[in-house]
N, C-alpha and C positions, 0 to 999 in steps of 0.2 A: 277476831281472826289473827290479830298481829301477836295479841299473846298467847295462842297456840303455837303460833310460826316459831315464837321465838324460845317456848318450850322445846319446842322438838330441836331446834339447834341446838340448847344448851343437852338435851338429850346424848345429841350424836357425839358432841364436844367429852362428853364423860368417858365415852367409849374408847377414846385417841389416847392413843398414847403422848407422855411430854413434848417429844421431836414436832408432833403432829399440832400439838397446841401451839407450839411456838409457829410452826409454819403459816396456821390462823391467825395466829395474833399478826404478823407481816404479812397478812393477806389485807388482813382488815386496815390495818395502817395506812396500808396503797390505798386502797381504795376512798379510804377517807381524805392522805394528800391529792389523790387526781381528783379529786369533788372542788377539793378548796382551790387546786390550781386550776381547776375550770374557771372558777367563781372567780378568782382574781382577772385570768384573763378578761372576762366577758364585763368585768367592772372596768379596766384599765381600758377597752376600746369604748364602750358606751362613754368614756371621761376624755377620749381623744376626739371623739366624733366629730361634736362642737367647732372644731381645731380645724379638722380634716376637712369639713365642709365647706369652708371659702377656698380649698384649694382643688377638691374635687368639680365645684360648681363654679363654672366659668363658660365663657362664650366658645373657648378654641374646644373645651370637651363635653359639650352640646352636643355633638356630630352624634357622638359614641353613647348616650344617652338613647339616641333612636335606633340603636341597633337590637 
C-alpha cells in the first residue's frame, strides 16, 4: 500500500511546476522539523519528570491531588 501511495505522489510531483516543487520540498521540511521538535520536547519532559516529582509530590499538594 505505501508503495503505491508513494507512486502516485511522485506522480502528481511530475506534474508541478518548479515554484510548486520548491513549495513541497518546504512543506516537507516543516513537517519533518515539527516531528523532531515534538520528539525532542516529549524527551526533555520525560528527562525532567524524575526532577519534577519530589516537587510535585508533597503533603501541602495532596489536597489538589483529590480534586
Amino acid at each position: 500500500m505505501q508503495t503505491q501511495q508513494i507512486e502516485q505522489v511522485v506522480q502528481k510531483l511530475q506534474a508541478l511546476t518548479p515554484n510548486r516543487i520548491n513549495e513541497v520540498e518546504d512543506f516537507i521540511d516543516f513537517l519533518s522539523q515539527r516531528d523532531s521538535d515534538r520528539q525532542l520536547t516529549q524527551a526533555a519532559m520525560a528527562a525532567s519528570e524524575p526532577a519534577l516529582n519530589t516537587v510535585w509530590d508533597n503533603a501541602d499538594d495532596a489536597e489538589y491531588d483529590k480534586l
